[in-house]
PLY file of the C-alpha trace (Angstrom):
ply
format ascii 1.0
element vertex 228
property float x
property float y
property float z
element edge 227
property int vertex1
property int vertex2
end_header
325.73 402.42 107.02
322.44 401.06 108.24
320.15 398.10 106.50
317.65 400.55 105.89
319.98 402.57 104.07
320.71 399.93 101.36
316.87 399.75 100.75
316.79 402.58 98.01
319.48 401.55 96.04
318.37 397.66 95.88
315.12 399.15 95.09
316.00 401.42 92.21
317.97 398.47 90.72
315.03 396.07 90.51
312.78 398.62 89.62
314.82 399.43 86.56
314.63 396.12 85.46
310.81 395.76 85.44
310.34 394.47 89.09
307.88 395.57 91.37
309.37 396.36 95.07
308.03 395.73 98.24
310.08 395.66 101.76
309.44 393.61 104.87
306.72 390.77 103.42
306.39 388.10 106.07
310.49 388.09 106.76
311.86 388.92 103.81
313.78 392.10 103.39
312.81 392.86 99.82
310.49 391.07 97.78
310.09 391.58 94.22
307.85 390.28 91.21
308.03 390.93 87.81
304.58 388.92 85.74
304.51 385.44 86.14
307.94 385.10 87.09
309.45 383.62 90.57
309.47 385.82 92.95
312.73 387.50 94.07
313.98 387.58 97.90
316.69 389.79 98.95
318.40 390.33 102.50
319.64 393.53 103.77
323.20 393.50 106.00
325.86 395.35 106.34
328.15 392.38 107.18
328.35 388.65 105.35
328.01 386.77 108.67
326.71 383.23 109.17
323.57 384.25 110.36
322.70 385.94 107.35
323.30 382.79 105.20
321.48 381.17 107.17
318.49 383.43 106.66
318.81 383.23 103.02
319.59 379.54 102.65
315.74 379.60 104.20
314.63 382.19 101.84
315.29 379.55 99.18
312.44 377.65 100.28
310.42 380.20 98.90
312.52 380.79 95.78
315.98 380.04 93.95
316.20 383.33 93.09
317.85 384.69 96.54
320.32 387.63 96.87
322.53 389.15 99.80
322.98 393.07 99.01
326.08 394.74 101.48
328.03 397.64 101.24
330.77 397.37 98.94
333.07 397.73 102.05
332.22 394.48 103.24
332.18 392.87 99.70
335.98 394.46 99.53
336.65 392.05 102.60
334.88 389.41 101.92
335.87 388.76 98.02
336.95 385.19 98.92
333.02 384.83 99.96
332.15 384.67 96.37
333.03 381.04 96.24
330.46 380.09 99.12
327.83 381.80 97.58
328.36 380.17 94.39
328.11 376.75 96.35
325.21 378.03 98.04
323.44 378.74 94.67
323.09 382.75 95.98
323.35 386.20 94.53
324.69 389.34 95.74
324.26 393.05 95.16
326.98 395.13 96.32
325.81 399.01 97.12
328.41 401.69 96.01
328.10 405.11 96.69
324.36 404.95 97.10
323.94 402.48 93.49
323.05 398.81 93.83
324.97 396.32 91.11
324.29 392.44 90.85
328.28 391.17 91.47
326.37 387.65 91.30
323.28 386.00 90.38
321.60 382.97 91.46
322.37 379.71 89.64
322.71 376.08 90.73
326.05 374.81 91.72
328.11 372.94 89.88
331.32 372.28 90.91
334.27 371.31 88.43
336.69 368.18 89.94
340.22 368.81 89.86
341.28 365.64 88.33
344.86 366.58 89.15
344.66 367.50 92.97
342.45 364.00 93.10
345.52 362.10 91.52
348.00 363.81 93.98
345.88 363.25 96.96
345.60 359.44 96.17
349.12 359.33 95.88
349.99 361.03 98.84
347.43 358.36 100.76
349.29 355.57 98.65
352.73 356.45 99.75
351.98 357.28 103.40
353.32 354.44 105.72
350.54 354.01 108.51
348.58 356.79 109.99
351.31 359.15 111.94
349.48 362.33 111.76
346.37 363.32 114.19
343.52 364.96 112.08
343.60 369.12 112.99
347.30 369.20 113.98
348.43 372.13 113.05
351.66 374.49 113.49
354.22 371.58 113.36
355.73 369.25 110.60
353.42 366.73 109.16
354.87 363.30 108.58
354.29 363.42 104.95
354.87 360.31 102.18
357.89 362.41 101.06
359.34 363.43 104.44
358.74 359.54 105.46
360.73 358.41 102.60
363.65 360.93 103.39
363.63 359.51 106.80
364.24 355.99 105.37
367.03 357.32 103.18
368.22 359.24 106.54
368.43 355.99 108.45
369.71 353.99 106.25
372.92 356.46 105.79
373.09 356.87 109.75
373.75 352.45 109.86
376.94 353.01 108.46
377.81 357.28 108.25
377.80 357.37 104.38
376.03 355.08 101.79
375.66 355.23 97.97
372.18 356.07 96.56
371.70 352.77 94.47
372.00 351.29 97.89
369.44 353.19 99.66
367.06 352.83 96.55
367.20 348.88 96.89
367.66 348.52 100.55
365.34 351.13 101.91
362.95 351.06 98.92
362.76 354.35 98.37
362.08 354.46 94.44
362.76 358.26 94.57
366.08 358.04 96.65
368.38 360.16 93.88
366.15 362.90 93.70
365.67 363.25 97.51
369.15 363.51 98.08
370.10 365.58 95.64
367.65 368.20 96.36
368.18 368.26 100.01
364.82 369.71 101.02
365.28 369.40 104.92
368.87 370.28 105.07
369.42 366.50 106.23
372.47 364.98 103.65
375.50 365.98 102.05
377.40 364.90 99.47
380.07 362.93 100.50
381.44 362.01 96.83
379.34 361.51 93.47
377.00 359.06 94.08
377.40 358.58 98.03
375.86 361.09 100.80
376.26 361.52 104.35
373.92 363.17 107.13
374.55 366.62 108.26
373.57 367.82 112.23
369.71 368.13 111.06
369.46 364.98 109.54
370.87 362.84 112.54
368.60 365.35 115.03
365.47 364.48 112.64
366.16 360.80 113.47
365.98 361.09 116.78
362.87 363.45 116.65
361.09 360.74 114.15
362.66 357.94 116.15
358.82 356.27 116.79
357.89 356.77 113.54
360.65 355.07 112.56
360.47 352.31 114.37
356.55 351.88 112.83
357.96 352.14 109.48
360.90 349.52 110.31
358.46 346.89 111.99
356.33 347.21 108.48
357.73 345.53 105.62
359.61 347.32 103.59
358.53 348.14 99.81
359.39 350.37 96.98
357.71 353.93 96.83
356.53 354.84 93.36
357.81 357.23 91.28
357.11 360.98 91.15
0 1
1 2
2 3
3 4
4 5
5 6
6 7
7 8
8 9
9 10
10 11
11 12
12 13
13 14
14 15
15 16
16 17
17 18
18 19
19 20
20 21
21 22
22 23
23 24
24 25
25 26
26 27
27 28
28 29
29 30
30 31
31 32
32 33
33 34
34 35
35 36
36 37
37 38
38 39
39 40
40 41
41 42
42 43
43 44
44 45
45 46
46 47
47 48
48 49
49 50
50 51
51 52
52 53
53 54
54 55
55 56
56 57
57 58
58 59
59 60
60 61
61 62
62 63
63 64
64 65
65 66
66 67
67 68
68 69
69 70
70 71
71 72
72 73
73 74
74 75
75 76
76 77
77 78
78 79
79 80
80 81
81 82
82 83
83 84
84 85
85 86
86 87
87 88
88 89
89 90
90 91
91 92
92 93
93 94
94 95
95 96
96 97
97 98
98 99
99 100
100 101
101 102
102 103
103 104
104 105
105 106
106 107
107 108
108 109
109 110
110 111
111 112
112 113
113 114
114 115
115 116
116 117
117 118
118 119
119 120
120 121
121 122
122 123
123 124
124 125
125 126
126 127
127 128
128 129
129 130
130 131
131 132
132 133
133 134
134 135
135 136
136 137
137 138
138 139
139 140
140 141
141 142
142 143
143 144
144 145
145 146
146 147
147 148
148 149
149 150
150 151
151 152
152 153
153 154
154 155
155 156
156 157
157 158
158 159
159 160
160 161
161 162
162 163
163 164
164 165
165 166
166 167
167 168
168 169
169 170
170 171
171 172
172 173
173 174
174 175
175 176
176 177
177 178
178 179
179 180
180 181
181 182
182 183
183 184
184 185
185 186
186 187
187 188
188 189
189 190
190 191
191 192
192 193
193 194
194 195
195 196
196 197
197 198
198 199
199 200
200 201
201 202
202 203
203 204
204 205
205 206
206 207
207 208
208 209
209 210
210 211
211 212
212 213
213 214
214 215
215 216
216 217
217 218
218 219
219 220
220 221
221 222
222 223
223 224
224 225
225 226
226 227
């Protein structure tokens, strides 16, 4: 399908609704008025690409009433793009078997906080012990709070080859030592009898592979993690 092809369709829809339909003023695509209103600016593609929000964020210069109109085989690709073009305050018309339909209109953004992934990020910066990670890593294990605190509950085991959790929870100061152990999430401890664990292969191999981070953690003073 070619730009031009999407013309009609876009057309017909705005003329239906009381607009009247121009194409190519100044570099606009489409430009449409209906009496006093603001005029309306859409821009013909047949891909959502960067260079065509680009044009349109421009467009808004003109007017915040801005659409994108593709073929609804790009739109089926490109669902997830809805959520920019919310933040960008744009519309788009999606063109189906040669009929335009508005899938979004215009509007200023406004963006709803997630109170509760803002509570567990502050946490997670709360817990963390120093600054292991390097921004952009990606494709290997991050040291997060809760792997950080499993290491101190590994260590602490590996001092003497068993140790009791009430131990680890007051000597290591890891609040959340019971629940660690008992769920096991790395594979790294075993129950040696109720109350008391031991490390397995993976858990004395992790303390070699975290053996700097360690160390960092060990030279800092030690002090309780909070609570899930």
């Amino acid at each position: 399908m070619l730009e031009t092809d999407l013309y009609a369709p876009v057309k017909n829809l705005l003329e239906q609704q009381g607009y009247t339909v121009k194409a190519e003023i100044g570099r606009c695509d489409v430009m449409a008025l209906r009496e006093n209103e603001a005029p309306v600016i859409v821009e013909l593609k047949t891909g959502l690409t960067l260079k065509l929000l680009l044009q349109a964020i421009d467009r808004q210069t003109l007017t915040d009433t801005v659409y994108l109109a593709v073929p609804a085989s790009c739109f089926e690709r490109e669902r997830q793009a809805l959520k920019l073009l919310r933040r960008l305050g744009l519309g788009l018309i999606v063109i189906r078997g040669g009929m335009a339909a508005a899938e979004l209109d215009p509007a200023p953004y406004r963006p709803r906080k997630n109170t509760r992934r803002t509570t567990l990020l502050l946490r997670e910066f709360a817990r963390r012990h120093g600054d292991a990670n390097c921004g952009g890593s990606t494709r290997r294990a991050l040291l997060t709070a809760y792997r950080q605190d499993a290491l101190r509950c590994a260590d602490h085991i590996a001092r003497d080859g068993k140790a009791k959790v009430a131990e680890i929870r007051q000597s290591a100061g890891v609040e959340r030592a019971a629940s660690i152990l008992q769920n096991d999430v790395y594979g790294w401890f075993y129950r040696i009898e109720r109350g008391s664990y031991g490390l397995t292969s993976k858990g004395k191999d992790a303390l070699r592979t975290y053996a700097p981070a360690l160390a960092a953690m060990r030279s800092a003073a030690p002090t309780a993690s909070a609570a899930l």
